[in-house]
C-alpha atoms as an extended CHARMM CRD file, in Angstrom:
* protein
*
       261  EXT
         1         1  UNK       CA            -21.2390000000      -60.3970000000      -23.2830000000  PROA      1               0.0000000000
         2         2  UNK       CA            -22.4620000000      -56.7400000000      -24.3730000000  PROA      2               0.0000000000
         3         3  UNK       CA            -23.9530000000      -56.4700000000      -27.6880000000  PROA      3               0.0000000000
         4         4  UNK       CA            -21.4760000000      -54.2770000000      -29.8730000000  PROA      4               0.0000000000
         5         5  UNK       CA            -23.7410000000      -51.3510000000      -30.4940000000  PROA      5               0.0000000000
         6         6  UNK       CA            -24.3470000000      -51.0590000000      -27.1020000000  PROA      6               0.0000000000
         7         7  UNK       CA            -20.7770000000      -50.6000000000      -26.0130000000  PROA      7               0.0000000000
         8         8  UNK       CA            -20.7950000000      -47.9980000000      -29.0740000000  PROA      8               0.0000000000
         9         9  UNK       CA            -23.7650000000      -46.2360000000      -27.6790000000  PROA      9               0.0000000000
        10        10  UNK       CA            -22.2080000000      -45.7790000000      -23.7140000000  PROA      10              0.0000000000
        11        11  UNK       CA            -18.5170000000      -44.7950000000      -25.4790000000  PROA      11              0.0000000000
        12        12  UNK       CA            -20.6500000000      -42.0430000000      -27.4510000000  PROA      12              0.0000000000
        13        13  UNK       CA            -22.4500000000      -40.7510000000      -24.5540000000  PROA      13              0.0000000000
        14        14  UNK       CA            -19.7140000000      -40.6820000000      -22.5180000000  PROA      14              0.0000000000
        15        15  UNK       CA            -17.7510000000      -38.1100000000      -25.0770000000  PROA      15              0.0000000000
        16        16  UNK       CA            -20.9680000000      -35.9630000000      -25.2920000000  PROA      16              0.0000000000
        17        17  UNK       CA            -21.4710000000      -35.8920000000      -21.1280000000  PROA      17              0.0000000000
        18        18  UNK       CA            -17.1960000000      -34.8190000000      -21.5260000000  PROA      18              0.0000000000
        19        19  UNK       CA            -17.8260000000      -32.1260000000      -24.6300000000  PROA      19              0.0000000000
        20        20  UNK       CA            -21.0150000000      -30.4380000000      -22.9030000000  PROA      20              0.0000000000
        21        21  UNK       CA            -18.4960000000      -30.4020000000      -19.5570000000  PROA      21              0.0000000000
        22        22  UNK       CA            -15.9590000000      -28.6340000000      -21.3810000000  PROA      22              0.0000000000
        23        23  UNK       CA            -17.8350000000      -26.3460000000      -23.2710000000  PROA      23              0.0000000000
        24        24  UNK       CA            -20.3180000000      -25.1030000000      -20.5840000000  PROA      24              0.0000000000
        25        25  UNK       CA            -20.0470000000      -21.7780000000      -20.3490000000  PROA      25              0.0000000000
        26        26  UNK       CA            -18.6480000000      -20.1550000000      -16.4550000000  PROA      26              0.0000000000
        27        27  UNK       CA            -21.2930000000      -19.0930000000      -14.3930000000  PROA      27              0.0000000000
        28        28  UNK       CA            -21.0340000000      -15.4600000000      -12.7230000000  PROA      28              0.0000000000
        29        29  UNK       CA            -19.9380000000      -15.1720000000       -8.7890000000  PROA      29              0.0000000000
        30        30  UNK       CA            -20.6090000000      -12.2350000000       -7.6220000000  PROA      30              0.0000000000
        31        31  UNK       CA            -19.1340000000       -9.9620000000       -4.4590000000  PROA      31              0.0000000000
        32        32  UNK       CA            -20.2590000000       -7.4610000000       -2.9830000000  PROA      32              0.0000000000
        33        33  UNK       CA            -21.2680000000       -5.6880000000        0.6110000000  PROA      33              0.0000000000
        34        34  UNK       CA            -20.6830000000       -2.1720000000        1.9370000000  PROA      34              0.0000000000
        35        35  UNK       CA            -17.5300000000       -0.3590000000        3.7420000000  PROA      35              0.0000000000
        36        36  UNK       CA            -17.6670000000        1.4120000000        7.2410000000  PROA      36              0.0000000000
        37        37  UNK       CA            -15.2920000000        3.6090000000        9.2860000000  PROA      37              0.0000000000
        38        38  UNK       CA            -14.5160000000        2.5590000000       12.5750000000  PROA      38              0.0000000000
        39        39  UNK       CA            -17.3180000000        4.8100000000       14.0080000000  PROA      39              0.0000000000
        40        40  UNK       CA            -19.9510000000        2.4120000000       12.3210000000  PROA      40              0.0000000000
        41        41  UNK       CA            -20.3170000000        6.0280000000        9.6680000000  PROA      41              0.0000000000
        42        42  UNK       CA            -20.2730000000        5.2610000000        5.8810000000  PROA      42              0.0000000000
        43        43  UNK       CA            -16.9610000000        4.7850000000        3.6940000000  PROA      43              0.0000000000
        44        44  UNK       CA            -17.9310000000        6.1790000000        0.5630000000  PROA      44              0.0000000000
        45        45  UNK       CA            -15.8110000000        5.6930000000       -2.4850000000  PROA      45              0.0000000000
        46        46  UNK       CA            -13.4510000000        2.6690000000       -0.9970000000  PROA      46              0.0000000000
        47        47  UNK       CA            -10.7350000000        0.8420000000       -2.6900000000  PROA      47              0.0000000000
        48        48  UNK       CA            -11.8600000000       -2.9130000000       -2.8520000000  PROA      48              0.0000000000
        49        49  UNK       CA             -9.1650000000       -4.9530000000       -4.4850000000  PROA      49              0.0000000000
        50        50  UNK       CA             -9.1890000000       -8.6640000000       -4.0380000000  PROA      50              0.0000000000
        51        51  UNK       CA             -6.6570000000      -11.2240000000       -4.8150000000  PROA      51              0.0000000000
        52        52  UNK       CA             -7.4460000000      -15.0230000000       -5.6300000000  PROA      52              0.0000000000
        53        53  UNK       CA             -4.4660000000      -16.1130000000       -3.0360000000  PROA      53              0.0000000000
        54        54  UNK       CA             -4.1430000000      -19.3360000000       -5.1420000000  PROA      54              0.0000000000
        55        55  UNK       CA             -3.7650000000      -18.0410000000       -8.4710000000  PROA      55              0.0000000000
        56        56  UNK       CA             -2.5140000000      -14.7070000000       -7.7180000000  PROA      56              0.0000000000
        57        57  UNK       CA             -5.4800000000      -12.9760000000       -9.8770000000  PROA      57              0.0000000000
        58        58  UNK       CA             -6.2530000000       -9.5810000000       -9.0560000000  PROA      58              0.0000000000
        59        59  UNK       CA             -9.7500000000       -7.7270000000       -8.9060000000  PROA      59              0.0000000000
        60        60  UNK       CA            -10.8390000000       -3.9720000000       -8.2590000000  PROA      60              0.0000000000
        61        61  UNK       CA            -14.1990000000       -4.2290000000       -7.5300000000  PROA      61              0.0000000000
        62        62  UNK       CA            -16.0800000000       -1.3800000000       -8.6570000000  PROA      62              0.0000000000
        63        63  UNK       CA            -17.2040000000        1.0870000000       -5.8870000000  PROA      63              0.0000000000
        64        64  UNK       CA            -19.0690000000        5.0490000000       -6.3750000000  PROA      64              0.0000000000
        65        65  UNK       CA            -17.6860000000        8.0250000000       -4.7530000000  PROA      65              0.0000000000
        66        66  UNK       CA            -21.5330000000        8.8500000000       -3.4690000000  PROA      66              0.0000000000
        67        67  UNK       CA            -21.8830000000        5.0600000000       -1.9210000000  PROA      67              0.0000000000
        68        68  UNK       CA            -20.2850000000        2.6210000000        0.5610000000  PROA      68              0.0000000000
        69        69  UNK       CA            -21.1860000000       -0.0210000000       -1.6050000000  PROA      69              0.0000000000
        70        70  UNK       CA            -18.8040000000       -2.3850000000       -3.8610000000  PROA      70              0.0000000000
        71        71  UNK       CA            -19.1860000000       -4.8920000000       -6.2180000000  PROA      71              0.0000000000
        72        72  UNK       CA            -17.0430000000       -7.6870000000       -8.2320000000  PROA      72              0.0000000000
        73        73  UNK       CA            -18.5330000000      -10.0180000000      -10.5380000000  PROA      73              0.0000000000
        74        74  UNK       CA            -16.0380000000      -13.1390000000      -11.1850000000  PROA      74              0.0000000000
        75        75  UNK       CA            -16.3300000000      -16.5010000000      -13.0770000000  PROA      75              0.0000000000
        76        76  UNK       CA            -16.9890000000      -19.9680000000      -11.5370000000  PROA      76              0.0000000000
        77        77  UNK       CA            -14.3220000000      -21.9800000000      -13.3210000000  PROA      77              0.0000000000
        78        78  UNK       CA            -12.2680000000      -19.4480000000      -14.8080000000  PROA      78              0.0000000000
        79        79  UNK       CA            -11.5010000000      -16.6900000000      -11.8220000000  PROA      79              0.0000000000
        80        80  UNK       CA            -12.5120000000      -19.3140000000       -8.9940000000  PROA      80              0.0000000000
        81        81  UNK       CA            -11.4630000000      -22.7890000000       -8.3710000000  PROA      81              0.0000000000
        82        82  UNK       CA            -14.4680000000      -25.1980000000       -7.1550000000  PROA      82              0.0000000000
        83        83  UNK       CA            -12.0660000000      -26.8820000000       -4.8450000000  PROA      83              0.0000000000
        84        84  UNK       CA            -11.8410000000      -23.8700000000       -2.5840000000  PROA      84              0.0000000000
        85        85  UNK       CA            -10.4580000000      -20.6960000000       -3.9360000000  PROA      85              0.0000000000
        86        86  UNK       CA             -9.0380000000      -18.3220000000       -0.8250000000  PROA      86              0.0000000000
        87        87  UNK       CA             -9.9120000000      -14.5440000000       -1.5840000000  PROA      87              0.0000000000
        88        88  UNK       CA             -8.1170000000      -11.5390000000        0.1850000000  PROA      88              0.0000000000
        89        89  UNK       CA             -9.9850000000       -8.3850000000        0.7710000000  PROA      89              0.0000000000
        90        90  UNK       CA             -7.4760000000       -5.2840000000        0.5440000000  PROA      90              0.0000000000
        91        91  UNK       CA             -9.9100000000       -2.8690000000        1.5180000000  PROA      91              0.0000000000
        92        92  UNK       CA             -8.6880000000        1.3270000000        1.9910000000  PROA      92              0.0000000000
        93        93  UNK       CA            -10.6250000000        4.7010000000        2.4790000000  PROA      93              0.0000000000
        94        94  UNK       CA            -10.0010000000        7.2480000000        0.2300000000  PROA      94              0.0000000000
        95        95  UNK       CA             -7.4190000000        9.0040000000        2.1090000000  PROA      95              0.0000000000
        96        96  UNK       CA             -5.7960000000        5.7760000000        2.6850000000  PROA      96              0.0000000000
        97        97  UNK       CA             -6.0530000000        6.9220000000        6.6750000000  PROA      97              0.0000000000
        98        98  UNK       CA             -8.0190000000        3.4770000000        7.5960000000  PROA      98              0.0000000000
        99        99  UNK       CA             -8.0760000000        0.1970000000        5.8490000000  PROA      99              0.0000000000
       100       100  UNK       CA             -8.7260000000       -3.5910000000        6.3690000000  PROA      100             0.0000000000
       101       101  UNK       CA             -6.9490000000       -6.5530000000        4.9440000000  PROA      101             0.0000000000
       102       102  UNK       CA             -9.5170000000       -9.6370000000        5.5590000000  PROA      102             0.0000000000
       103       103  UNK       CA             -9.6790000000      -13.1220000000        3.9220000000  PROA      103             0.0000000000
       104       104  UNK       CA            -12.2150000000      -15.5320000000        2.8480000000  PROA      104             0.0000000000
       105       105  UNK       CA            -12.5830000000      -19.2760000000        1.1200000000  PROA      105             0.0000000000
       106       106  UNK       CA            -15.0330000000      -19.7860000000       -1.0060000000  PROA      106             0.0000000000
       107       107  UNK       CA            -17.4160000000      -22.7270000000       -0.2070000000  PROA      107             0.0000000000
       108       108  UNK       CA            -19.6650000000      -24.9410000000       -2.3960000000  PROA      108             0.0000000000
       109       109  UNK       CA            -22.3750000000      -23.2910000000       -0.9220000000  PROA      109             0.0000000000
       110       110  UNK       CA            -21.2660000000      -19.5420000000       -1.9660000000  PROA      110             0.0000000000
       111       111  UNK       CA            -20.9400000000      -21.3340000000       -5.8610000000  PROA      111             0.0000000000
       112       112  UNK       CA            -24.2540000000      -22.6980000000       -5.6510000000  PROA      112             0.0000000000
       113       113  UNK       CA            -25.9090000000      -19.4020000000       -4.3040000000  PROA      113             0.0000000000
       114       114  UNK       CA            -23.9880000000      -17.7320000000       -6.8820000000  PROA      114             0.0000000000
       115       115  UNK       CA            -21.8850000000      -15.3170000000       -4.9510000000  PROA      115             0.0000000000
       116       116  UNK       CA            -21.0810000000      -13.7090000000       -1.3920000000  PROA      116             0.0000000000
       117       117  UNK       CA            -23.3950000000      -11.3710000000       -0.5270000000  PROA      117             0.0000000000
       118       118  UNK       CA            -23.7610000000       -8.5420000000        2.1990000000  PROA      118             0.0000000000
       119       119  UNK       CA            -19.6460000000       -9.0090000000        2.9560000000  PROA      119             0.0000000000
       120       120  UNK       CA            -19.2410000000       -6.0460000000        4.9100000000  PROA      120             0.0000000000
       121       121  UNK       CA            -16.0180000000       -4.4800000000        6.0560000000  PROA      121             0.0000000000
       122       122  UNK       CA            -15.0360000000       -2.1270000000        8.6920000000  PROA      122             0.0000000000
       123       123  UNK       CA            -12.0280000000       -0.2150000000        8.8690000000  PROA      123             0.0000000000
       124       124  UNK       CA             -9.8410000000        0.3620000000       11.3360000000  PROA      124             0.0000000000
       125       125  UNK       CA             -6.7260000000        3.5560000000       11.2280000000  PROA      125             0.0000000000
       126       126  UNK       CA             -3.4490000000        2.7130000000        9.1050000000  PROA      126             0.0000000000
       127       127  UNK       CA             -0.7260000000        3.1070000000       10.2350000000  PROA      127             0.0000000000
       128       128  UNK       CA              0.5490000000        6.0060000000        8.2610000000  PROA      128             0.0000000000
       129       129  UNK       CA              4.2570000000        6.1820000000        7.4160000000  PROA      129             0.0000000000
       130       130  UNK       CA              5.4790000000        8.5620000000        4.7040000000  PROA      130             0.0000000000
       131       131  UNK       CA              8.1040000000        7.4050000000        2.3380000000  PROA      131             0.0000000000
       132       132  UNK       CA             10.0130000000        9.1460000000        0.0070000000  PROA      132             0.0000000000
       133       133  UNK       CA             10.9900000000        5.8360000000       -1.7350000000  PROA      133             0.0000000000
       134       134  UNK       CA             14.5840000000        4.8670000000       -3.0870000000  PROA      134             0.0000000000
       135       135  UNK       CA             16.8520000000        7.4230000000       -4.2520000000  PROA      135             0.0000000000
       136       136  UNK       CA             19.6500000000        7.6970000000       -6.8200000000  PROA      136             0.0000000000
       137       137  UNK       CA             23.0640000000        8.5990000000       -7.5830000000  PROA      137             0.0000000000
       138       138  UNK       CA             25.2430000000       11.4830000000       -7.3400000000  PROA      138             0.0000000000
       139       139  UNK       CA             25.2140000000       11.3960000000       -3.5260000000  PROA      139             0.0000000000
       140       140  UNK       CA             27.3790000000       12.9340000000       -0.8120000000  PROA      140             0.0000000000
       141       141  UNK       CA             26.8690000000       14.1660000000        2.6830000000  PROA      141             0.0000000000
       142       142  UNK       CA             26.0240000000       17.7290000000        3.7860000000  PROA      142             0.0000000000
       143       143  UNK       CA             22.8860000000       19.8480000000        4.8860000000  PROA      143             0.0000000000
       144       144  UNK       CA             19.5530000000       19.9140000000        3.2790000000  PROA      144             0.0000000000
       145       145  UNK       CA             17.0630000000       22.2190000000        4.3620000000  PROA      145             0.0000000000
       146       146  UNK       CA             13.4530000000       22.6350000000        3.1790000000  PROA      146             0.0000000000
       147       147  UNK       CA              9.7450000000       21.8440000000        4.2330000000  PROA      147             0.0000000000
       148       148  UNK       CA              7.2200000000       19.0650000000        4.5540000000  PROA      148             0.0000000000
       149       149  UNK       CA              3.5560000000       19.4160000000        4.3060000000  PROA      149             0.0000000000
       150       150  UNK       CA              1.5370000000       16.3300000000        5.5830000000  PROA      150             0.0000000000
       151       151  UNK       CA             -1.0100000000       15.1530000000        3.7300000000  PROA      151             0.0000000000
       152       152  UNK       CA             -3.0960000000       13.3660000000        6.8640000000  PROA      152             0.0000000000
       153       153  UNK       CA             -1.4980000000       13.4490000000       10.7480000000  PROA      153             0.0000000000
       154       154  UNK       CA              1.4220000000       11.5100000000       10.5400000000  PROA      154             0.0000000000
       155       155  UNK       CA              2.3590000000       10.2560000000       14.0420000000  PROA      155             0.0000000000
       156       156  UNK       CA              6.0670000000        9.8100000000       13.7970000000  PROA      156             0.0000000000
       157       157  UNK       CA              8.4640000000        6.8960000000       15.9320000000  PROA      157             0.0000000000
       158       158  UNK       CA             11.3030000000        6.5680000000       13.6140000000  PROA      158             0.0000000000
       159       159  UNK       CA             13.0550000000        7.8550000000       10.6980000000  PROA      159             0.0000000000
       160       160  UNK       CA             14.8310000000        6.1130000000        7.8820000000  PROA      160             0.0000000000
       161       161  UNK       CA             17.9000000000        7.2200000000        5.7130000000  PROA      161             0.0000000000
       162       162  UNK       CA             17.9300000000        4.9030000000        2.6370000000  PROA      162             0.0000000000
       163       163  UNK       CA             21.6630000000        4.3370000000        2.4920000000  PROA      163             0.0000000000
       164       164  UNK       CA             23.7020000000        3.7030000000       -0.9230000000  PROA      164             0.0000000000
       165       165  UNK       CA             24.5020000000        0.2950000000       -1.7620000000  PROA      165             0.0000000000
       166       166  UNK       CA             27.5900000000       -0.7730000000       -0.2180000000  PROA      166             0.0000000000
       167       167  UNK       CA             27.5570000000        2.5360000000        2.5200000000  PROA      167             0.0000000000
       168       168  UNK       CA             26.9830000000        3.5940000000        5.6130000000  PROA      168             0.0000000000
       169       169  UNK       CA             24.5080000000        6.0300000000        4.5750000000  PROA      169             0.0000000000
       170       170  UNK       CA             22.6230000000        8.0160000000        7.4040000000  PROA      170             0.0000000000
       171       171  UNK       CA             21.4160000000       11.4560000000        8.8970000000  PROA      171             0.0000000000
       172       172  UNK       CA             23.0470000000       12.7300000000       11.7960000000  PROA      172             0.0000000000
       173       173  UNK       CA             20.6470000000       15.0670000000       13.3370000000  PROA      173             0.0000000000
       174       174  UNK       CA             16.9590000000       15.8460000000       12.1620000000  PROA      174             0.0000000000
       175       175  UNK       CA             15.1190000000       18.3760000000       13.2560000000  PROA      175             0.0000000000
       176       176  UNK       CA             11.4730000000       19.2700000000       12.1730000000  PROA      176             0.0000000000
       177       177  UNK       CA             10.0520000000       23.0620000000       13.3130000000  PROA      177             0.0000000000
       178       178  UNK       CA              6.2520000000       23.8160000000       13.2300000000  PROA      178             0.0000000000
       179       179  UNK       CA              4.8550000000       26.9910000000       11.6400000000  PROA      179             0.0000000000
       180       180  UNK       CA              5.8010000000       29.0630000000       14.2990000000  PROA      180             0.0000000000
       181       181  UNK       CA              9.3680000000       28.0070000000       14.7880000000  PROA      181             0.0000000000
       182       182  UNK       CA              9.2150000000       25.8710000000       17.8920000000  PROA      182             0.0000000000
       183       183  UNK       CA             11.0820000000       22.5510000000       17.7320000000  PROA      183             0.0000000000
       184       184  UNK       CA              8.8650000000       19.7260000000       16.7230000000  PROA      184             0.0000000000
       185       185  UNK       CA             11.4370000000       17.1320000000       16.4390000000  PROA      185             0.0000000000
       186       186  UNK       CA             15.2590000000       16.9770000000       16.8090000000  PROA      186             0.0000000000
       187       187  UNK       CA             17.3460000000       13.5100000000       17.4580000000  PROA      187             0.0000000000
       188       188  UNK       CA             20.6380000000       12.7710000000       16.6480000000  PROA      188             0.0000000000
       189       189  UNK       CA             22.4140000000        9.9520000000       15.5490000000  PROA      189             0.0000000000
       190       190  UNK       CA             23.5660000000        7.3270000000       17.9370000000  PROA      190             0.0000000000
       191       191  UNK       CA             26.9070000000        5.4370000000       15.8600000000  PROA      191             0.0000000000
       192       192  UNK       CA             27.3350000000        2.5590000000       13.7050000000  PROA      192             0.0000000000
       193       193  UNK       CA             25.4750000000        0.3560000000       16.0970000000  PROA      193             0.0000000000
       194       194  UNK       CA             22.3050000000       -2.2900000000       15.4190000000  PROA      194             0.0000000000
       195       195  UNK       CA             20.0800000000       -0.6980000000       13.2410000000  PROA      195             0.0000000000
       196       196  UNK       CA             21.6290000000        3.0650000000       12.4100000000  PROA      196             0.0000000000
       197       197  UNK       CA             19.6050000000        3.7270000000        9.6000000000  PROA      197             0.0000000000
       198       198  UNK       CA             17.0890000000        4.1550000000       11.6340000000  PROA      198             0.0000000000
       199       199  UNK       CA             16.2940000000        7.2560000000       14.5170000000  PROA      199             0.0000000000
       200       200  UNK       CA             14.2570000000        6.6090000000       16.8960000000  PROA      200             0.0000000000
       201       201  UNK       CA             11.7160000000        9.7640000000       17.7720000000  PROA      201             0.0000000000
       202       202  UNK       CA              9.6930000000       10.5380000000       20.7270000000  PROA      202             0.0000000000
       203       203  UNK       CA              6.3920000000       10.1890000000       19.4660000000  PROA      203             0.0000000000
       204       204  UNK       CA              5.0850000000       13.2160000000       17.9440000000  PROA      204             0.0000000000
       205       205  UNK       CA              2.0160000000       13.6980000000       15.7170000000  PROA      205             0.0000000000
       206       206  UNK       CA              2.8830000000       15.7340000000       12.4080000000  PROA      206             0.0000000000
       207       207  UNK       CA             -0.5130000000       17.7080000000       11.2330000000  PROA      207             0.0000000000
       208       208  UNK       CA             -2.5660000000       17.4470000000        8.1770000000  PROA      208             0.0000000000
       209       209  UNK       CA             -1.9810000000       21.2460000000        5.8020000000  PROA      209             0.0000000000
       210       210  UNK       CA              0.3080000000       22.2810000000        7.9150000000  PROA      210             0.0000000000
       211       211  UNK       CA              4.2000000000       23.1940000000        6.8800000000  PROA      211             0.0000000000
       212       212  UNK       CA              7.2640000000       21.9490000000        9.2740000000  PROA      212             0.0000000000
       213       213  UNK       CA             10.3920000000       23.3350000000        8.2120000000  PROA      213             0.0000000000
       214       214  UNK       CA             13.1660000000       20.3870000000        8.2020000000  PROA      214             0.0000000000
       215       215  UNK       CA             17.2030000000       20.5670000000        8.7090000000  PROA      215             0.0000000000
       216       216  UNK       CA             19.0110000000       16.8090000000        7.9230000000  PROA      216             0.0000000000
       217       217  UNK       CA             21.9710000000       16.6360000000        8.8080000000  PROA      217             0.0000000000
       218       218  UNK       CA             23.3450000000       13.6890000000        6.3620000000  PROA      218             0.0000000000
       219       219  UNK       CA             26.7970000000       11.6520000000        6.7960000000  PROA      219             0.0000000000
       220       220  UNK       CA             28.4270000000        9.1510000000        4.4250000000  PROA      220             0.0000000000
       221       221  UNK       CA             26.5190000000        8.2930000000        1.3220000000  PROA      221             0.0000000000
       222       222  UNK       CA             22.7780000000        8.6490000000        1.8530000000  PROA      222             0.0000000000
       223       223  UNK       CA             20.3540000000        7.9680000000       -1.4300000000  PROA      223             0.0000000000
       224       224  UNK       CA             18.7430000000       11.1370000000       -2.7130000000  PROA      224             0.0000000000
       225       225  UNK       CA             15.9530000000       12.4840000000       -4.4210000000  PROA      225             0.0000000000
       226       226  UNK       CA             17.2590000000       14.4300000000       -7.7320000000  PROA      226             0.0000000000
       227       227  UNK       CA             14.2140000000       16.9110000000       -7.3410000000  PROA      227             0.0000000000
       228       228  UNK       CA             13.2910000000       19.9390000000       -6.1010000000  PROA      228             0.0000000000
       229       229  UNK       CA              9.8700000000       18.6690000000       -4.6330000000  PROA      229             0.0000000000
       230       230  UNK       CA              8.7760000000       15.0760000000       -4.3480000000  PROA      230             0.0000000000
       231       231  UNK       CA              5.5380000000       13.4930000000       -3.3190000000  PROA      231             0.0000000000
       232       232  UNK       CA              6.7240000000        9.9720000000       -2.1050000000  PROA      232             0.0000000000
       233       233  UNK       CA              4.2180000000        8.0170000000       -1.2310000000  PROA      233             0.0000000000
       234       234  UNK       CA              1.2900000000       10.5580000000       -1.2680000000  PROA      234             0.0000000000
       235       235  UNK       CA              1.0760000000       11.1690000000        2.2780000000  PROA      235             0.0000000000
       236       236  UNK       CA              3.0580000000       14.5160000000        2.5280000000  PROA      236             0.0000000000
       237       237  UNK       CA              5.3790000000       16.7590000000        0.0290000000  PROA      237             0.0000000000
       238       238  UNK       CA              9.0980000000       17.6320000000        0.5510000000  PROA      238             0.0000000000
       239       239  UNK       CA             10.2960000000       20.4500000000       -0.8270000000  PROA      239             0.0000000000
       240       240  UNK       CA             14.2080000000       21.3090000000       -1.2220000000  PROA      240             0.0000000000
       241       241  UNK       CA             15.0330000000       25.1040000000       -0.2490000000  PROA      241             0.0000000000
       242       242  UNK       CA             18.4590000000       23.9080000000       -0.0560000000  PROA      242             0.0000000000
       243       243  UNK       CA             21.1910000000       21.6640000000       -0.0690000000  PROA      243             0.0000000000
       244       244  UNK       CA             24.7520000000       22.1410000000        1.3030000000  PROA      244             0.0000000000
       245       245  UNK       CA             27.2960000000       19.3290000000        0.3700000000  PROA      245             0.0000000000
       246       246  UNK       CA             30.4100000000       18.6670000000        2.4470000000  PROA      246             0.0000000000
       247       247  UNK       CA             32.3340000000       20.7370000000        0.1090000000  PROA      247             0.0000000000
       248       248  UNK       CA             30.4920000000       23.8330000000        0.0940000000  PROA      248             0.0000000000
       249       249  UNK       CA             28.1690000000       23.3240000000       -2.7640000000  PROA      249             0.0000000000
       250       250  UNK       CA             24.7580000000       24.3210000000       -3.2620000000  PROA      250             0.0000000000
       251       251  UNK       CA             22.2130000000       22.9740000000       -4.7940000000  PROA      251             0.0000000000
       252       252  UNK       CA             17.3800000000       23.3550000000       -4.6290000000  PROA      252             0.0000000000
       253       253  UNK       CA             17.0960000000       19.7120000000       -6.3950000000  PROA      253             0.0000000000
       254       254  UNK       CA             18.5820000000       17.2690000000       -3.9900000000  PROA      254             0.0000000000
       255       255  UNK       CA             16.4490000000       15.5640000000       -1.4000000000  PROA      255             0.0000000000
       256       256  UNK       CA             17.1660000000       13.1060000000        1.1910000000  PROA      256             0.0000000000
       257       257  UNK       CA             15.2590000000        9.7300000000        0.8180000000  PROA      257             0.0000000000
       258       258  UNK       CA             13.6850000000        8.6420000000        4.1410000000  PROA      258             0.0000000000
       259       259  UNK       CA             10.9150000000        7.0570000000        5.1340000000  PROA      259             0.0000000000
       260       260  UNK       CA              8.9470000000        9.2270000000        8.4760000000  PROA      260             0.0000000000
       261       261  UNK       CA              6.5680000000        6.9420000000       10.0960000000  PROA      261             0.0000000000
C-alpha cells in the first residue's frame, strides 16, 4: 500500500506538469521564401495570403514593393494545430496577371525547426476575366453604347449578361471596335437555349491602355450598373456614353453588368 503523502506528492505534481502545460506560452512559426514570374525573373511586391484550411484563419504575410521576399510569423498552438495544420498559399503579382494557389501540411518536423523556410513560389498567367459584378434595379432592355479600357490584355471566349432574378435577361448582339474603328468583336445571340447568358466569342485578345468602343444590344431584363463609369473588378473601366431603352429614353448612368473573360 502507498504511504499517504506519497500519493499527495504524485497528485501535486501531476497538477503542476498540467498548469506549466497550459500556461506555456506559443512558440513563433515562421514562413517565409521568395516569389518568381514564370520566366524564373523576380516578383517584387507579391500578395501572400495564407489560409489555415482547418480553422479557416487567414494571414497576409508581409512582403516589400523593392523585394520578392515574404514573410508570416504564426503561433504553435494558437494559429497552428500540432496534429497537422494544412496551409494554402494564395499567392498573386501585383497586377494580378500571374498567380499560384499551392498547399502545404505542416509536419512535426517544421514545429520543431520552428518554421518553413526558403518556400518558394512561382507563378504562372491568370486567367484574366473582367467582371463588372452584380447589378441592380430599374432595368429594361435597349442600347448602351460607351467604351472599355483594359487594364492588362484580356483574352476574351465568352461574355456574360447577369440576368434579373426571375428573367431571361441577356444581350443580343455585342460588338467591341478598336481605336481605329475596325470590328474587334461582334456575336449575336443564339435563343433561349442551354446556357444563353452566355456568348461565346472567337478568341480575341483585348489590349492593355487601349480604348474599344462597345454597342450591347440588351433584351428582357438584364442587371445594370446605375453609373456612369464603373471599375468592376479592376481589370478594365466601362464607361456609359449612352443608353437607349426600348422606349426611347436616354440615359449616361446605366451600364450593363457582364462579366468579359
Amino acid at each position: 500500500m502507498k504511504p499517504k503523502g506519497l500519493s499527495i506528492l504524485v497528485i501535486i505534481v501531476a497538477m503542476c506538469a498540467l498548469v506549466a502545460s497550459a500556461s506555456a506560452p506559443p512558440t513563433p512559426f515562421m514562413i517565409q521564401g521568395y516569389v518568381f514570374y514564370e520566366d524564373g525573373s523576380e516578383c517584387n511586391n507579391p500578395t501572400v495570403n495564407i489560409n489555415n484550411t482547418n480553422t479557416s484563419n487567414n494571414w497576409s504575410a508581409d512582403t516589400n514593393a523593392s523585394y520578392n521576399y515574404y514573410q508570416l510569423i504564426l503561433a504553435n498552438g494558437t494559429d497552428l494545430d500540432l496534429n497537422g495544420s494544412e496551409l494554402r498559399f494564395d499567392v498573386k503579382s501585383p497586377d494580378k496577371t500571374q498567380s499560384n494557389v499551392t498547399e502545404i501540411i505542416v509536419t512535426m518536423e517544421n514545429i520543431s525547426w520552428g518554421g518553413i523556410f526558403d518556400f518558394n513560389i512561382t507563378l504562372a498567367p491568370t486567367a484574366i476575366i473582367f467582371d463588372t459584378g452584380h447589378g441592380t434595379y430599374p432595368s429594361i432592355m435597349g442600347v448602351h453604347t460607351g467604351n472599355f479600357t483594359p487594364k492588362c490584355n484580356i483574352t476574351v471566349h465568352q461574355i456574360y449578361t447577369y440576368p434579373c432574378a426571375g428573367t431571361g435577361g441577356h444581350s443580343e448582339r455585342i460588338i467591341f471596335y478598336n481605336e481605329t474603328g475596325d470590328t474587334k468583336i461582334d456575336v449575336n445571340w443564339t435563343g433561349y437555349q442551354g446556357d444563353y447568358h452566355n456568348i461565346t466569342v472567337p478568341s480575341v485578345m483585348l489590349q492593355v491602355g487601349k480604348k474599344y468602343r462597345y454597342e450591347i444590344i440588351t433584351g428582357s431584363y438584364p442587371q445594370i450598373i446605375h453609373n456612369q463609369t464603373t471599375c468592376g473588378n479592376g481589370f478594365g473601366t466601362m464607361e456609359c456614353t449612352g443608353f437607349v431603352d426600348a422606349n426611347g429614353r436616354e440615359y449616361d448612368n446605366w451600364i450593363p453588368a457582364i462579366r468579359l473573360g
